[in-house]
C-alpha positions in Angstrom: 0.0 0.0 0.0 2.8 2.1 1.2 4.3 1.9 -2.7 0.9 3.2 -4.1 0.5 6.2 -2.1 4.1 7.7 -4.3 2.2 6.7 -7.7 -1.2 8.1 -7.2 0.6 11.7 -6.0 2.5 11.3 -9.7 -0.3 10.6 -11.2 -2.6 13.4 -9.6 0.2 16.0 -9.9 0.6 15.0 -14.1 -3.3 14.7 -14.5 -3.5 18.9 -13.2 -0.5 19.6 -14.9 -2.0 18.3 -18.6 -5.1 20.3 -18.4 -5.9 22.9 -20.5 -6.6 26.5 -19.6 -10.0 27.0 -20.8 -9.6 30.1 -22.8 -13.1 30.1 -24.5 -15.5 33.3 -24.1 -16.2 36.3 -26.0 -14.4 38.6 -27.6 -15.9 42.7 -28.4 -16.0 44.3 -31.6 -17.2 47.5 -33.4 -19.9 45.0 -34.6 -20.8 43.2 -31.0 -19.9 40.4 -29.1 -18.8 36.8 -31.0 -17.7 33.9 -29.7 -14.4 32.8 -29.3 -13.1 29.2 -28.3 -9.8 30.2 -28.1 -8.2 33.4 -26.9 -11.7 35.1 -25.1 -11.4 38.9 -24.0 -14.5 37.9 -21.6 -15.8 34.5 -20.0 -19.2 35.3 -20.1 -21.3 37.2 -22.8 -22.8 39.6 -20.5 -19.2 40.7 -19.6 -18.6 40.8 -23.1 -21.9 43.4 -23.5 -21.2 45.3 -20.7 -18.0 46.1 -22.0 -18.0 46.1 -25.1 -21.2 48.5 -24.9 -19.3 50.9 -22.8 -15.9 50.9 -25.3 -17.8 51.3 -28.3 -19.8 54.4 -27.1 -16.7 56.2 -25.6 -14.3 55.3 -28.1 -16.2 55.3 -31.5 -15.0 57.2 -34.3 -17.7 59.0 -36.6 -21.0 56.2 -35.7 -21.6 53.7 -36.2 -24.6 55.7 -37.6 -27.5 53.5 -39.2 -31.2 54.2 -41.2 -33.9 52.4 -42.1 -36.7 53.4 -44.1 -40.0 51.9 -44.7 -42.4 52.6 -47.2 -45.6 50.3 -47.8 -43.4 47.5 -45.8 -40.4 47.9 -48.3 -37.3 48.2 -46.9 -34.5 50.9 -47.5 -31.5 50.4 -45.0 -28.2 51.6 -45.0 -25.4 51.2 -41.9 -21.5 52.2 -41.6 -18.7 53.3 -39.1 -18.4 56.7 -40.4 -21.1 59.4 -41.5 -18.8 60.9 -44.0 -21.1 63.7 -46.0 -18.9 62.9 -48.9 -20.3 58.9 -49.2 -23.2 57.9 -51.6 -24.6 55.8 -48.8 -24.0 57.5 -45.3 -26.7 58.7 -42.8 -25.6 62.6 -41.0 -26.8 65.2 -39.3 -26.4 68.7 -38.9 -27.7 71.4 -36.3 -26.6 74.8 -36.3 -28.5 78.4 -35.5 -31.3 76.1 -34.7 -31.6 74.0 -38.4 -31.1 70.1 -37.7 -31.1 68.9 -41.0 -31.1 65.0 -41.1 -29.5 63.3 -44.5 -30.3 59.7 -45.1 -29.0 58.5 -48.2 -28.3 55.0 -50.0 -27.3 55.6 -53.4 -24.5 52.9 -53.7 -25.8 49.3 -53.7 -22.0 48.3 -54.4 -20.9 50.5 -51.1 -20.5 48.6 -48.1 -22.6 50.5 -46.2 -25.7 49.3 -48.3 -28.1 46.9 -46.8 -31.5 47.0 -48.9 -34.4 48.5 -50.5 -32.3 50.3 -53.9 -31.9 53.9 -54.3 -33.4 56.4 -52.2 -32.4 59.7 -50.5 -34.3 61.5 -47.9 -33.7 64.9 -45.9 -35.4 65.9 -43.2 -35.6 69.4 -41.8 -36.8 70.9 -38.3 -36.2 74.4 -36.6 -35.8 75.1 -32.8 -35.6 70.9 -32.2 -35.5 69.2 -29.1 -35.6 66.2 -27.6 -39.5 64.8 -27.7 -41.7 65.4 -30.6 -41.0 67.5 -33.2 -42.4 68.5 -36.9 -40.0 67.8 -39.6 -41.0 68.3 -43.2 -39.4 65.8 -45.7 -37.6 66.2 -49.3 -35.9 63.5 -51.0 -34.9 62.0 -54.5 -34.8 58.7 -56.5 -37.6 56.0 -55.1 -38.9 58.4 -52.4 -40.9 60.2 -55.0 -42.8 57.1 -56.1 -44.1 56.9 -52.8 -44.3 60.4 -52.3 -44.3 62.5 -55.1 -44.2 66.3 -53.2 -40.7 64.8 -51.5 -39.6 66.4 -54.6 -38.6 70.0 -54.2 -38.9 70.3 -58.2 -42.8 69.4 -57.9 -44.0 72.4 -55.8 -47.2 71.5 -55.6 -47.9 71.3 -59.7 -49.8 68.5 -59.5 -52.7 66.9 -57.7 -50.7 63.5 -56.8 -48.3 65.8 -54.7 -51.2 66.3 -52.0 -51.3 64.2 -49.0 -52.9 64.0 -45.6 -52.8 62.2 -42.6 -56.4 61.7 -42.1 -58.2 59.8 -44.6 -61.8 61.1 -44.6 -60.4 65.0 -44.7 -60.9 67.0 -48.4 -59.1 69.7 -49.7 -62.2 71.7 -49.6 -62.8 71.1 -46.2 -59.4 72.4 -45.5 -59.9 75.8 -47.2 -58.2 74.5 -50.6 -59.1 74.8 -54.1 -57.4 74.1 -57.4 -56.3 76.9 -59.7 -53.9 76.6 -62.6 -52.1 73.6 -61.7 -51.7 74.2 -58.0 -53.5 74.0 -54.7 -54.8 77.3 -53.8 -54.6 77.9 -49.6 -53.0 78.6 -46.4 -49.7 77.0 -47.7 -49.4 74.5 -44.8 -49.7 71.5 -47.0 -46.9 72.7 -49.5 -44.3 71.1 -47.1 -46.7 69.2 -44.2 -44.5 68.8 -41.1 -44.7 64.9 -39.6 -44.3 64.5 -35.9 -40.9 63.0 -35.5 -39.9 61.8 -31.9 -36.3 62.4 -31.5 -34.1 60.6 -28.5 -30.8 62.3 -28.9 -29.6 65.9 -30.2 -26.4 64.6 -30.4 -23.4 66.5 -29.6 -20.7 68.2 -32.3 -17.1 66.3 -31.5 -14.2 66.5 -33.7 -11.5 63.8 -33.4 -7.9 65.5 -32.6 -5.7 62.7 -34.7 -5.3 63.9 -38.3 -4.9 60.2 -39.5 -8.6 59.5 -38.5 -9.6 62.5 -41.0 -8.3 60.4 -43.9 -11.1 57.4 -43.6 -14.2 60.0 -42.8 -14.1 59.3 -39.5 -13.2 62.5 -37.8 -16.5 63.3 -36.0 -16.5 60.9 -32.3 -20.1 63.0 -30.8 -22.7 61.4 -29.9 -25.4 60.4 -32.6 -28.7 62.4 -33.3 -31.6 59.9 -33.2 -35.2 59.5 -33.8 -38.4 58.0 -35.5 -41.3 58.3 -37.5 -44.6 55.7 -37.7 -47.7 56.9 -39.4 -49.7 56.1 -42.0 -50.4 59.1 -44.9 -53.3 59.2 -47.1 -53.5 60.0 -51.1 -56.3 60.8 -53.3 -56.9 57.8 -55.8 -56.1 59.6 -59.5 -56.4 55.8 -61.2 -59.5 57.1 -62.6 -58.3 60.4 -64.0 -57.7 61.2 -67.9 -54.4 61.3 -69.1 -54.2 64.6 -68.8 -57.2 65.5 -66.7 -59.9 67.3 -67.6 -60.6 70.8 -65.7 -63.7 69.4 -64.5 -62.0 66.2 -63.5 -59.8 68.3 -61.6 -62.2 70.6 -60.0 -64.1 67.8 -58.7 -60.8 66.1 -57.1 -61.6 69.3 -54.5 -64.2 66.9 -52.7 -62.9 63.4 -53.0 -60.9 62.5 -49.6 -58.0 61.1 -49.2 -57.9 56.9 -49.2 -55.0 55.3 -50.9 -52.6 55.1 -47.6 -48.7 54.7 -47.3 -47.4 53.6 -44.2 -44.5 55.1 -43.2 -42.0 54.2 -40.4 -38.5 55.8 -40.3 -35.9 55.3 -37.7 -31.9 56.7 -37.5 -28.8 56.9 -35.3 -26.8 59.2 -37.4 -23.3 61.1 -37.1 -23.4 64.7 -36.3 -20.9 66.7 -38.3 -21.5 70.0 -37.5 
């Protein structure tokens, strides 16, 4: 017995010895938390989020900003690391002498911040904002006119498929309008109707110091300017209509409400470069 006790000590002592160091966890990137069998930054993924949450907030560079826009449940998204102005598919922001202008653009399907939907570009414009609701009109290019054709700065109104409303019983002649020579005739508030946007964040204006960052884009580090948008708006039906209308086709498009609806939603976490 006395010549066992020496072996089983060896063995235990080369058993511990030959174990492995478990080295498996989760390791953070600008994109999240991924597993990692092998050489683990954190054991456990809620480390890993707590963390990795924390670093990528105070140490971003220019984002990562995202958008998505939905129009009749079509999706247009777009997503990157840096809202460079300068990119063909970047979401940024800008607020100065109380103008936040919000650009949301993904004209690039090759660029890799391109995600869905095709090409679209949408600007959104609101004075004296602040966090809470606010009303932001909307202007925009590409497929954003098919949807909704008075996005279009170039339409101004010329046309009766410009008009929209957010109620779907109300007429143009119960608002005060009438048609006159191409145009809606009125108080001017539907020219450019403000939606109630709920912002979250201002944002703040940050520069990064390091010159090298500059070169990529990424030289704004503030926090993003974020918000939403979920409604549903209301068109009159013009499927009916001559090609081109008749004046008393037109005239009578005065009482007919509004039915054909678009639904709306918009969200974004953008870069704020000025």
């Amino acid at each position: 017995m006395r010549n066992l006790i020496p072996i089983l000590l060896a063995l235990v002592v080369l058993s511990s010895g030959c174990d492995p160091e478990d080295t498996s966890g989760y390791n953070c990137t600008p994109e999240g938390c991924f597993a990692d069998p092998a050489n683990a930054q954190y054991l456990t993924l809620e480390d890993c989020l707590s963390a990795c949450d924390e670093e990528n907030n105070t140490n971003q560079s220019g984002g990562p900003w995202s958008f998505e826009i939905k129009l009749n449940g079509n999706t247009y998204a777009a997503a990157g690391d840096c809202g460079n102005p300068g990119n063909y598919s970047t979401g940024y922001a800008t607020l100065a002498n109380g103008l936040m202008t919000i650009n949301l653009k993904s004209l690039d399907p090759s660029s890799e911040n391109y995600i869905s939907g095709g090409y679209i570009s949408m600007t959104l414009t609101c004075e004296n904002p602040f966090v809470g609701v606010n009303g932001f009109t909307i202007s925009g290019t590409d497929d954003l006119i098919d949807y909704l054709p008075n996005s279009s700065p170039a339409s101004l109104y010329a046309t009766l498929e410009s008009a929209w409303m957010l109620d779907n019983t109300t007429t143009m002649a119960e608002l005060g309008y009438y048609y006159l020579n191409g145009y809606w005739v009125g108080n001017g508030f539907y020219t450019y109707p403000n939606l109630n946007f709920n912002l979250t964040s201002l944002g703040t204006y940050e520069v990064e110091s390091d010159p090298s960052a500059w070169a990529n884009g990424c030289g704004y580090i503030g926090e993003n300017i974020e918000g939403s948008y979920n409604a549903t708006l209301y068109f009159q039906d013009l499927s009916s209509l001559s090609a081109p209308p008749t004046q008393e086709e037109l005239n009578a498009m005065e009482n007919i409400p509004f039915t054909v609806p678009l639904e709306i939603e918009v969200s974004f976490s953008v870069t704020r470069v000025l």
